[in-house]
N, C-alpha and C positions, 0 to 999 in steps of 0.2 A: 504493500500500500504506500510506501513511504523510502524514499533513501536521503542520506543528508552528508554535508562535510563539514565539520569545523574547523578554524585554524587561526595561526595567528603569521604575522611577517614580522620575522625578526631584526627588519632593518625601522622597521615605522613603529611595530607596538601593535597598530591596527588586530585587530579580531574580529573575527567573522563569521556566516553561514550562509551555503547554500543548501536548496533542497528543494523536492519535488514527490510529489505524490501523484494518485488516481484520484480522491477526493477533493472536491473543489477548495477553494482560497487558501490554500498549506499554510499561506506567511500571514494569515490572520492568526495559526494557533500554534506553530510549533515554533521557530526562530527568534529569540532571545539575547539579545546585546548588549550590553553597557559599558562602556568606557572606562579604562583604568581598571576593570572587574574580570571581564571573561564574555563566555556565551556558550549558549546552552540551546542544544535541540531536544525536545520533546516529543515523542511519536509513538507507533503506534494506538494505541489506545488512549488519546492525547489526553492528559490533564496539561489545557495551560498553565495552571498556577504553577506547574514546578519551575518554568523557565526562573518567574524574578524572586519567587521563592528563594531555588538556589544560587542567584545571582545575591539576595541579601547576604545568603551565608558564609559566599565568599567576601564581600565587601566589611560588612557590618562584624561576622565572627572571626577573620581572617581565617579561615580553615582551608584546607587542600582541598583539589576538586572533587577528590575519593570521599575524604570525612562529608563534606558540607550535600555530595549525593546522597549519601548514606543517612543522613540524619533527617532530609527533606523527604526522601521516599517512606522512610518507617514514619514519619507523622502523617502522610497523609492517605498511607492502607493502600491495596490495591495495586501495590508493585508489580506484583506478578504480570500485571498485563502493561506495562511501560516501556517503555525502549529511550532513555536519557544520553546522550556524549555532553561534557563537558571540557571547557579548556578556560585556564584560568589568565591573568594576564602577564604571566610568565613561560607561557607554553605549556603547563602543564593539565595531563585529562584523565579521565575519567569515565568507563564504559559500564551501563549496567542494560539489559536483556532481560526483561522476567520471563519465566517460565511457560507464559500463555502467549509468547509473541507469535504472530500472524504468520504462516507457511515457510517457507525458506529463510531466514535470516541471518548475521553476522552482523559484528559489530571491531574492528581493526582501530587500535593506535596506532600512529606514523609522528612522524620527526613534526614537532610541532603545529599538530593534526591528529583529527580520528574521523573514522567513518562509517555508518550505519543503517542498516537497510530490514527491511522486511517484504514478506511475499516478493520476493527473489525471485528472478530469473534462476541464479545460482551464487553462491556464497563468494563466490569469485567476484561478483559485482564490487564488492567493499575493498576488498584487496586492491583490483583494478582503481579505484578512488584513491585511496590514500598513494598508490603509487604516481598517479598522476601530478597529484599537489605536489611531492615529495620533488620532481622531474621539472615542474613549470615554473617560468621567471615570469617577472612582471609585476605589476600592481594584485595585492591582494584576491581582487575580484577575478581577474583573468585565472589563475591560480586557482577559487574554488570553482569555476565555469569549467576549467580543462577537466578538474575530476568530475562535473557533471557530463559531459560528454564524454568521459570515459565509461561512466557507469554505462548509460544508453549504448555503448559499442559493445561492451560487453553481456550485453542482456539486456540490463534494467529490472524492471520489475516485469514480476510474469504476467501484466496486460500492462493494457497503455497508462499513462500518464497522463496530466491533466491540468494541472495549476505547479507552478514556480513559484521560488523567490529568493533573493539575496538581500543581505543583512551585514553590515558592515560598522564595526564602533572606530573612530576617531580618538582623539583626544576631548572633543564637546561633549554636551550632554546628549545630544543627539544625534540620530543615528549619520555619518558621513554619507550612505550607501542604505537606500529602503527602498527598493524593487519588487513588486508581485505580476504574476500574473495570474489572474485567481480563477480563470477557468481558459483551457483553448481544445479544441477537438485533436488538435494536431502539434506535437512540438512545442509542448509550451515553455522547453528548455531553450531551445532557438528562439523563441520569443522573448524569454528573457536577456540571454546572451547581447541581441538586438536591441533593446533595452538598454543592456550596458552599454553598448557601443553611443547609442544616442547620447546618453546620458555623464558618461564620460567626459567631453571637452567643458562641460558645464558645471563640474561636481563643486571645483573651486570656487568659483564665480558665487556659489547660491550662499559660500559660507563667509566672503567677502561680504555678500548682500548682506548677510543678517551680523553678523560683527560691525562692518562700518558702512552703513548704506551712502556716503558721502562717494566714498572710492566704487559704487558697484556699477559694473558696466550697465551699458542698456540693452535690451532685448530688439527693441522696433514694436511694442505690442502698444496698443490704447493705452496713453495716460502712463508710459514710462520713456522719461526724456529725458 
């Protein structure tokens, strides 16, 4: 139903997620981010709450991403059907699987990255992912895109897919990188991808806008000159 990658770039700090599922709007309930903290994907049998749950634990308890999983899942029951990766903002992660996860699954740590999947093609999808990010230069996003189009060559999930999204924390409070695509018949990993590419020569400029609107370029739209 679901695969995902976490990760961090060791040259920026930046932390991230991508991911995709068969169920519509994924980046409404699983993807997780915050600055300075980590990120957290959530899946299969999604409770949102765990993403800022255990994003508090790490921030507020300073706890590793293992302790501060462990301590979020037994409070809120129902683990066995959860599927969590964690990366904190130091590289470090964190993998848990309950026991009732959804048909095929695996779940792989890689060199500051994991990656996680259910209803598999084959267990090999995950591996394929993390070796990807592990292999790809570039800006953060490109890097967890490569292992999404890695997953897709390797299988994917055993049907289609359906809704996308990337997720990307900064040094702001807010997120640098929030992309969805929350329903497409076809590719809705290419649709994201595409998305990044648009969205890319822009990303700076929006953060300029909102720090010092004095210095922010203009667009040409109605009523910004």
């Amino acid at each position: 139903m679901t695969f995902s990658i976490i990760g961090r770039c060791q040259e920026t700090g930046q932390v991230g997620i991508a991911i995709s599922s068969s169920s519509i709007a994924v980046g409404a309930r699983c993807p997780w981010v915050r600055a300075g903290v980590g990120a957290v994907a959530t899946q299969n049998i999604t409770l949102p709450a765990l993403g800022p749950q255990i994003l508090d634990a790490l921030e507020q308890g300073q706890l590793p991403p293992a302790a501060a999983l462990d301590r979020v899942l037994s409070a809120n029951g129902w683990s066995e059907y959860r599927q969590v990766t964690v990366i904190d903002s130091h590289g470090q992660v964190a993998l848990f699987t309950g026991k009732e996860a959804l048909g095929v699954h695996n779940a792989v740590a890689g060199e500051q990255c994991a990656a996680a999947g259910n209803l598999l093609a084959s267990p090999q999808v995950i591996q394929a992912m993390v070796h990807a990010f592990e292999q790809a230069g570039g800006h953060l996003a490109d890097r967890l895109l490569a292992a999404m189009h890695a997953a897709l060559a390797a299988g994917g999930e055993a049907g289609p897919v359906h809704s996308a999204a990337l997720k990307i924390a900064g040094e702001l409070t807010w997120p640098l990188v929030d992309l969805r695509v929350d329903w497409a018949e076809h590719d809705p990993i290419g649709e994201l991808d595409r998305l990044w590419q648009a969205y890319r020569p822009q990303m700076q400029d929006y953060v300029t806008r909102a720090l010092n609107p004095t210095t922010a370029p203009s667009y040409g739209v109605p009523g910004d000159e």
